[in-house]
C-alpha positions in Angstrom: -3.9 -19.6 19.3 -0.1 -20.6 18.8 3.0 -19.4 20.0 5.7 -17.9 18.1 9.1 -17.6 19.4 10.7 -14.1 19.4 13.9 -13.5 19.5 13.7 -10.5 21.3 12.5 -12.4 24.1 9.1 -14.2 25.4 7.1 -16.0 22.8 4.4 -13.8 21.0 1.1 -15.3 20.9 -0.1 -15.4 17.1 -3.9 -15.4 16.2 -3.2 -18.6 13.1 -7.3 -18.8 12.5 -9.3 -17.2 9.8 -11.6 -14.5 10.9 -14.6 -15.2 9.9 -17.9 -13.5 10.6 -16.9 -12.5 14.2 -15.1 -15.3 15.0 -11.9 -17.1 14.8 -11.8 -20.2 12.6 -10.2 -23.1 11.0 -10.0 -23.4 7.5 -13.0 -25.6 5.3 -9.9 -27.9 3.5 -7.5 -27.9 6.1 -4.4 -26.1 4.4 -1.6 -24.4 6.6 1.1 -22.1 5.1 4.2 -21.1 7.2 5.0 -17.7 7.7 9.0 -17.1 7.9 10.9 -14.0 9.9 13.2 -13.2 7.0 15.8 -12.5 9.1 16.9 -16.2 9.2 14.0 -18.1 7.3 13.1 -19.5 10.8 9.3 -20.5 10.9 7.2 -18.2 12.5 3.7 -19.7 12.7 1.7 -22.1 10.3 -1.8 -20.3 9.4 -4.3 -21.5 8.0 -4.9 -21.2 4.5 -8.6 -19.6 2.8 -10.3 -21.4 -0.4 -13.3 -21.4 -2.2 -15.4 -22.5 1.0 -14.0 -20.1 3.4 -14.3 -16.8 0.5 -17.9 -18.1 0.5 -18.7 -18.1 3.8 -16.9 -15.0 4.3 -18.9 -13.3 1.7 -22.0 -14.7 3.0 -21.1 -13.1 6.4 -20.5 -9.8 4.8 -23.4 -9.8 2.9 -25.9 -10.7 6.1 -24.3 -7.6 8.3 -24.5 -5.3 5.6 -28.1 -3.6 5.3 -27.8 -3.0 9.5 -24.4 -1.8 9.1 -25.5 0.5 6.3 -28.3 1.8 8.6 -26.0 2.3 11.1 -25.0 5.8 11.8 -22.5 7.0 9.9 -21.0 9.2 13.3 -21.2 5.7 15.0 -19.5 3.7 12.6 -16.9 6.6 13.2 -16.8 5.9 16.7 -16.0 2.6 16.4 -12.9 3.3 13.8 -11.8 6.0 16.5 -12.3 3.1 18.9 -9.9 0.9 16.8 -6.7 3.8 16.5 -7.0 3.8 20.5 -6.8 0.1 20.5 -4.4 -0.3 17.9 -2.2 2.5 19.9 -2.7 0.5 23.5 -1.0 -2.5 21.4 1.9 -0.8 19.5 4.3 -2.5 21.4 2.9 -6.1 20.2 2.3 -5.0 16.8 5.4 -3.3 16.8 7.1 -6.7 17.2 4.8 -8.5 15.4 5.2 -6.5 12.2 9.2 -6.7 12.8 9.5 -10.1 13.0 7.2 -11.1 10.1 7.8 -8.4 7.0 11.9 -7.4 7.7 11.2 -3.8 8.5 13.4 -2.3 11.0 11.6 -2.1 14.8 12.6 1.7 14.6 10.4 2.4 11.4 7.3 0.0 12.5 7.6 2.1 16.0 7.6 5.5 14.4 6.2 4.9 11.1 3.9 2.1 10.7 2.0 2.1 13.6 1.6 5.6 14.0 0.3 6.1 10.7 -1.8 3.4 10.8 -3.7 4.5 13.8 -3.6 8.2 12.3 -5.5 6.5 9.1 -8.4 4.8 11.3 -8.9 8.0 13.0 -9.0 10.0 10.1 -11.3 8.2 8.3 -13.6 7.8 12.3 -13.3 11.5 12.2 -14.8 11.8 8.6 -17.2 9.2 8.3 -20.1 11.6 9.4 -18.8 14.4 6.8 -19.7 12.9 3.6 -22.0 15.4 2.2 -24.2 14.9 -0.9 -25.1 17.8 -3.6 -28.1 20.1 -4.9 -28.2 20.1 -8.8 -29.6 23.4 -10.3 -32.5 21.6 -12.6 -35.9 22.6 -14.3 -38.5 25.1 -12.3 -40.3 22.7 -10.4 -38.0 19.8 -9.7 -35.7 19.3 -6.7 -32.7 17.0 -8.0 -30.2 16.0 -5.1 -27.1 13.4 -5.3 -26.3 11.3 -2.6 -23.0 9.0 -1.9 -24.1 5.0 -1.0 -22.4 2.5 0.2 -21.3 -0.9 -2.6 -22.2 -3.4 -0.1 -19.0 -5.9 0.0 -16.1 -5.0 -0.5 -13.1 -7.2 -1.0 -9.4 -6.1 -0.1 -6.4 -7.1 -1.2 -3.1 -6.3 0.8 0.2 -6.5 0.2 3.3 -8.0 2.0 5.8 -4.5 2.1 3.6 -2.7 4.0 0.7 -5.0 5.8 -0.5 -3.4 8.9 -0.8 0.1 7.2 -2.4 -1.0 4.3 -5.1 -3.0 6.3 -6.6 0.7 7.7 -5.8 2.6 4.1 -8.5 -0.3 3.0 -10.8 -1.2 5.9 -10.7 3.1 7.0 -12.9 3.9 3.9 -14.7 0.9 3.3 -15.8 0.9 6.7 -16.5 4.3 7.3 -18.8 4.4 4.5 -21.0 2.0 5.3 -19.5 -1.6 3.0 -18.8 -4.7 5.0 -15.2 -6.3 3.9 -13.8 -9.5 3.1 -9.9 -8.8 3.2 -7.3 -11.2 2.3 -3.5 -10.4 3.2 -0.6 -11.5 1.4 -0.1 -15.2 2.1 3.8 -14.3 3.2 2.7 -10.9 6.0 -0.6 -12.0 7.4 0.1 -12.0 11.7 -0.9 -8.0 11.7 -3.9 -8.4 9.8 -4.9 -11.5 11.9 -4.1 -9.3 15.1 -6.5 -6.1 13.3 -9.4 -8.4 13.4 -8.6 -9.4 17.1 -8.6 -5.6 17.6 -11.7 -5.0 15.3 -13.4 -7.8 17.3 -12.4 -6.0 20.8 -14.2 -3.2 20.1 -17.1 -3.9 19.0 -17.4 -3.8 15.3 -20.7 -6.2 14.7 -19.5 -10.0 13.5 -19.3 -9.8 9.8 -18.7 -6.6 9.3 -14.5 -7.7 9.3 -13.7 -10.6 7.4 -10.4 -11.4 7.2 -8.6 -14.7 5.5 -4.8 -15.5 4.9 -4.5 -17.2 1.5 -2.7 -17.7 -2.0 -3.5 -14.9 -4.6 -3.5 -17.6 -7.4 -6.2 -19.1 -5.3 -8.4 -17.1 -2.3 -7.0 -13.6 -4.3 -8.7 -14.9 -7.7 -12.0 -16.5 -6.3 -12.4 -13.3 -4.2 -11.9 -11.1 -7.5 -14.5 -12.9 -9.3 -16.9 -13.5 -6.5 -20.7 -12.4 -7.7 -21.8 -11.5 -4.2 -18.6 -8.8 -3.9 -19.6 -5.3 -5.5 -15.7 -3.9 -5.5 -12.4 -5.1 -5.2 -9.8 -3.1 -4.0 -6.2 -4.3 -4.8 -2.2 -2.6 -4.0 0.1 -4.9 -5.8 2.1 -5.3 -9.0 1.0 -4.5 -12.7 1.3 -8.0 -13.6 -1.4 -8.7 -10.8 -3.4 -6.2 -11.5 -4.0 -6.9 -14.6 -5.5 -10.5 -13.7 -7.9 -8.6 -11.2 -9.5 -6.7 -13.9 -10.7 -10.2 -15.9 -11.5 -11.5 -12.7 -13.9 -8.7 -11.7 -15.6 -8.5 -15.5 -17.7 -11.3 -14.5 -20.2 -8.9 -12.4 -18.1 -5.8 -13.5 -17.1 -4.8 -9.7 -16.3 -1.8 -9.4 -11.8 -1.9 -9.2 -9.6 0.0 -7.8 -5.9 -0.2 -8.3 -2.5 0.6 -6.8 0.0 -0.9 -8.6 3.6 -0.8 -9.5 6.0 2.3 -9.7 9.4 3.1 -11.1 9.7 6.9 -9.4 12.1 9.5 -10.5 14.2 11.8 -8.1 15.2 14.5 -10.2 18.4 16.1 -8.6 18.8 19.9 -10.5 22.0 21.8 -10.0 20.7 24.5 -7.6 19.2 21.5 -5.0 20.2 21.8 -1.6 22.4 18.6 -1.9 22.5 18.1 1.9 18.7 17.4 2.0 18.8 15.9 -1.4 21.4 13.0 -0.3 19.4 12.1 2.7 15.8 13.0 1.2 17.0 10.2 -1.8 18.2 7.8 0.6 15.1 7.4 2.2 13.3 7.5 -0.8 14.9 4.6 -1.9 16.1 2.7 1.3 13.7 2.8 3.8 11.8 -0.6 4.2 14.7 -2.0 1.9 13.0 -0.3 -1.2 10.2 -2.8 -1.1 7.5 0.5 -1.5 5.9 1.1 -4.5 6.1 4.8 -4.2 10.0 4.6 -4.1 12.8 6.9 -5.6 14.2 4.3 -7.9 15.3 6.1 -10.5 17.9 9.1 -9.2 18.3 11.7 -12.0 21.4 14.0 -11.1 22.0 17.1 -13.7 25.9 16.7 -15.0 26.8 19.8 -12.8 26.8 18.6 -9.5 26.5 14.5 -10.6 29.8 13.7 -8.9 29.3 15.9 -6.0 26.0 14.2 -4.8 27.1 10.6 -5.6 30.2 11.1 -3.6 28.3 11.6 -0.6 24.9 9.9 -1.5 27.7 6.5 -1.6 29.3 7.3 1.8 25.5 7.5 3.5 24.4 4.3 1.5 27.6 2.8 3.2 27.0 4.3 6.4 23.9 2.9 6.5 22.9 -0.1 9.6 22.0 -3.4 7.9 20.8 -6.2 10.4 18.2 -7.6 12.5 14.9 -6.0 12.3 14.3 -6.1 15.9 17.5 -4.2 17.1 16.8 -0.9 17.2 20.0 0.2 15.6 19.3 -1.2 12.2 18.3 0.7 9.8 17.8 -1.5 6.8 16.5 -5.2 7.7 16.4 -8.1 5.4 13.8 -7.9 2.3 10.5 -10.1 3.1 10.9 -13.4 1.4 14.2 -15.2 -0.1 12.4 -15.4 -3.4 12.3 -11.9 -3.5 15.9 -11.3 -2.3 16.7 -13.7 -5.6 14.5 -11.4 -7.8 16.5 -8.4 -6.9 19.7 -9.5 -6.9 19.0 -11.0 -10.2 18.6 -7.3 -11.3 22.8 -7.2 -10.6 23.4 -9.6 -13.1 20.4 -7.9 -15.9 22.5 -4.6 -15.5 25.8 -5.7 -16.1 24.6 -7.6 -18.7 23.4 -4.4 -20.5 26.2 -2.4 -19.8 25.6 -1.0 -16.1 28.1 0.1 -13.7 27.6 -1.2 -10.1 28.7 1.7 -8.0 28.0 0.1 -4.5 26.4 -3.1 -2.9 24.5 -6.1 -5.4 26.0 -8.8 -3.5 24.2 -9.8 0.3 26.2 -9.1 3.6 29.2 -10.2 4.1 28.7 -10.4 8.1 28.0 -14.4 9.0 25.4 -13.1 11.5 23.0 -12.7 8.3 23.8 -15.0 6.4 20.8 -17.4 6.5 18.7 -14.5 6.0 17.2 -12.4 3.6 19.3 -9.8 3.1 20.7 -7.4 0.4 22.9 -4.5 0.5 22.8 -1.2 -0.6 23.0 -1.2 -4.5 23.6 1.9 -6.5 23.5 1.6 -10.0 25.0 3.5 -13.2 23.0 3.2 -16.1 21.2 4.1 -19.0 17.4 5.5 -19.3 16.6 2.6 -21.8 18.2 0.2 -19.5 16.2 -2.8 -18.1 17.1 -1.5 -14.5 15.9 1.7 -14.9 12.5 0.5 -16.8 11.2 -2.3 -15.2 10.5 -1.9 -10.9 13.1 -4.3 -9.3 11.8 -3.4 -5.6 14.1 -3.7 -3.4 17.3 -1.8 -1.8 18.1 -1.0 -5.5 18.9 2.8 -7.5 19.6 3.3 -10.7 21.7 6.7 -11.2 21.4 8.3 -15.1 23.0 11.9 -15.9 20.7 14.5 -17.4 22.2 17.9 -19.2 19.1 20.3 -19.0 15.3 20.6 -18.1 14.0 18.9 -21.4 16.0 15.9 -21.0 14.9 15.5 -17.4 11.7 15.6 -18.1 12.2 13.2 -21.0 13.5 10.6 -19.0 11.1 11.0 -16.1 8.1 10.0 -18.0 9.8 7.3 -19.7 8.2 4.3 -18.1 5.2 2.6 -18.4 4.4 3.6 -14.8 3.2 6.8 -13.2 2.8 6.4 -9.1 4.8 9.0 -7.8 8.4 11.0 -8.5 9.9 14.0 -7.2 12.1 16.5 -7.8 15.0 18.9 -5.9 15.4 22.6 -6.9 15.4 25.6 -4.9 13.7 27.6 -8.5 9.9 27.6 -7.7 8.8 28.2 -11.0 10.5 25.0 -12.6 9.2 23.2 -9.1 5.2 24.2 -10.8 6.3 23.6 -14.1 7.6 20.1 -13.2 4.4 19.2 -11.0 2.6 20.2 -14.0 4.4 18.3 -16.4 5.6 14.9 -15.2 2.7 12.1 -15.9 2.6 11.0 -12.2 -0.5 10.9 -9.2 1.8 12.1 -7.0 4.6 14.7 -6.9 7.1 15.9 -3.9 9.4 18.9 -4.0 12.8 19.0 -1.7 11.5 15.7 -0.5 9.7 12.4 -1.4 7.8 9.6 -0.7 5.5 12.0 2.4 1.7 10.7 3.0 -0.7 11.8 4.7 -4.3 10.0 5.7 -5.9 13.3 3.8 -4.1 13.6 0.6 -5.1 11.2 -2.0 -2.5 8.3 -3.1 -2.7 6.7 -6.4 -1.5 6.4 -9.9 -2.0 7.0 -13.4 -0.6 5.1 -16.3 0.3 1.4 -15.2 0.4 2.2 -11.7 -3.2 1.9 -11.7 -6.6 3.5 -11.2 -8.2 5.1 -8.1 -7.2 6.7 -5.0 -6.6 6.1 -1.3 -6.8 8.4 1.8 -8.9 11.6 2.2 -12.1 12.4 0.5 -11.3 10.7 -2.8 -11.1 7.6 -0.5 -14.6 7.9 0.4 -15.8 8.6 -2.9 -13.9 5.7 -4.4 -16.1 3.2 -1.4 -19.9 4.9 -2.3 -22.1 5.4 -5.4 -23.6 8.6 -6.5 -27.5 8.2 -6.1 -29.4 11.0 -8.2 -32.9 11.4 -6.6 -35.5 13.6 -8.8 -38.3 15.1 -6.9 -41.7 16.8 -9.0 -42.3 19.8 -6.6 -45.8 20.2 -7.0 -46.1 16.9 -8.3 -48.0 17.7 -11.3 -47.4 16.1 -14.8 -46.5 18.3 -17.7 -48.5 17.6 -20.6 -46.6 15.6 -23.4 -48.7 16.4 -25.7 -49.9 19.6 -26.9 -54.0 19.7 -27.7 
């Protein structure tokens, strides 16, 4: 163990080891990578840093405790998931700070948002993992056909850094509860909550290999755990770009993939929306954890009717708004997670101007000294066109492009525009165009007089570049087991092939 120190007060203690076959352990080469709090690019920890040997002795691990954790029974393996939400639950005030301190996200939303749902996830998928129920197929007079759901065997996961401690249970909730063992590696920049879930895993009893879990660079760990032959699926929330390299990884053994990948959402203001919950529905959509969510409102699509209206007081609430260290509990917007990535999106500033874009508020960092050595970005609204680089390509941070639309047809136009197709919404009080647009826009996900709303039971995924596959609820299961078709001869006599 080593000791972090928090500035809100005595030094955590941070689990730096890989988690390896039910136990805590040092890296095969040696390597360390420091982990930052983005708040002022202070060094948080040094953990150690997964290869080649550590994926394989991971995998090895998995592989061993998978046939008795496939026997187990599926109401136990619930148990124990149920057993995890407690724990994770007991600890909330650790994780709480823990998850502050290393990813940016304000205290406030990791105390009522992240950790909460996280535990909610674990418990859905404990409370399900006896419920998987296979089918009867009407076949020939004299057969019984039935289909049953299996579990892959290994799974490996692959988490990213905006949301890390709730995207550790959207992965290990299904994978587990349907019987796989896991090899999960979190981004090399957010691992401490993922370290701390295997503490937690390893608390309560989950059997050693079961949970694998190993910090480590995509270009490296990511990539040798994508084309491992003893892994039977790969499960992956990241970028396009990313995604893309996981498919040719995984062709080697063709692994079953799943994929949730980038997003460019729009948030489709009509002229009878109930601008009062539009405002603040679209500010969250696109500020809360600094924008860094896939499923964000980036795009905000306001009908030339009540454009000037909304922006007037959409910009006094994206000024109002609390920017400043994650672990007060007045922020409301902390820094983004990395200084690489605060340079990517501010870099979208200069792309818009460049192309003709109008810089309503914000696209500079803080002016308060305070934050200065940190991470941070302000509020940026953008005027621009549909075409526009800005409004095409996901920038992923604290940043909204605004475009003016005259009727339905255009809306709907400039909605599916992108490459991408992870989630958008809309705000009307006219239910019919509310079905009509749910019907029409090529997204996975649609919300009506709100946005960016999840729920462990309703799937979450993509179409188009935003990937393949679906987390939470029963999809989630579906998308961890094989379909098994068992034929059964009744009276187990042959019919003749041959007529005499």
């Amino acid at each position: 163990m080593s000791t972090a120190t928090s500035p809100a007060g005595p030094g955590l203690q941070i689990e730096t080891r890989l988690f390896i076959g039910g136990e805590f352990v040092d890296a095969a080469q040696g390597g360390r990578i420091v982990v930052t709090n983005p708040h002022d690019n202070s060094t948080l920890a040094e953990v150690a840093e997964a290869t080649a040997p550590d994926i394989d002795r991971a995998v090895a691990a998995a592989r061993q405790a998978f046939p008795a954790w496939k026997k187990t029974a599926a109401a136990d393996r619930g148990r124990l998931l149920l057993k995890l939400a407690d724990a994770i639950e007991a600890d909330a005030g650790y994780l709480e700070q823990l998850e502050a301190l290393d990813t940016g996200h304000p205290i406030r939303d990791v105390r009522n948002l992240d950790v909460p749902r996280t535990a909610a996830a674990f418990r859905y998928f404990g409370g399900i993992a006896d419920k998987v129920e296979g089918r009867i197929i009407p076949v020939d007079a004299g057969f019984l056909n039935y289909v049953k759901r299996e579990p892959i065997g290994v799974v490996g996961a692959i988490v990213p850094w905006n949301f890390p401690l709730l995207f550790c249970s959207w992965k290990m909730g299904p994978a587990l509860a349907a019987g796989n063992t896991m090899v999960m590696k979190p981004a090399e920049i957010t691992p401490l909550s993922a370290l701390r879930m295997a503490a937690l895993a390893a608390r309560v009893g989950f059997p050693p290999g079961v949970v694998n879990i190993l910090p480590g660079y995509g270009h490296v760990a990511g990539q040798y755990l994508a084309e491992h032959r003893g892994v039977g699926k790969i499960a992956f929330t990241g970028s396009t770009a990313v995604g893309r390299k996981i498919v040719q990884a995984s062709a080697g053994n063709l692994k079953r993939v799943q994929l949730e990948l980038g997003g460019k959402g729009a948030n489709i203001v009509f002229d009878d929306a109930p601008i009062e919950a539009a405002v603040n529905g679209s500010a969250f959509a696109i500020f809360h954890n600094q924008g860094q969510a896939c499923i964000a409102g980036s795009r905000l699509l306001l009908h030339e009717a009540i454009a000037d209206q909304f922006l007037d007081r959409f910009l006094a609430l994206a000024r109002s708004i609390t920017v400043g260290n994650p672990l007060d509990p007045a922020t409301e917007m902390g820094p983004l997670t990395s200084a690489g990535h605060r340079d990517r999106v501010l870099s979208y500033v200069e792309v818009a101007k460049e192309q003709g874009g109008r810089i309503l508020i914000g696209g500079t960092p803080p002016s308060d000294p305070a934050l200065r050595e940190g991470c941070y970005v302000e509020p940026t609204v953008v005027e621009a066109r549909s075409a526009d680089r800005v409004c095409q390509e996901e920038v992923f941070g604290p940043f909204v492009t605004v475009t003016r639309f005259k009727d339905e047809a255009e809306a709907l136009e400039i909605a599916n525009s992108t490459i991408y197709g992870l989630g958008g919404g809309l705000w009307t009080k006219s239910l019919t165009r509310a079905h009509r647009f749910a019907d029409e826009m090529h997204t996975g996900m649609v919300w009506i007089n709100s946005y960016k709303r999840v729920h462990p039971g309703s799937p979450f995924g993509g179409v188009g570049e935003s990937g393949y596959g679906r987390e939470m609820g029963f999809d989630a299961m579906h998308e961890y087991t094989d379909s098994k078709s068992v034929w059964i001869n009744v009276d187990a006599t042959i019919p003749p092939f041959y007529k005499r």
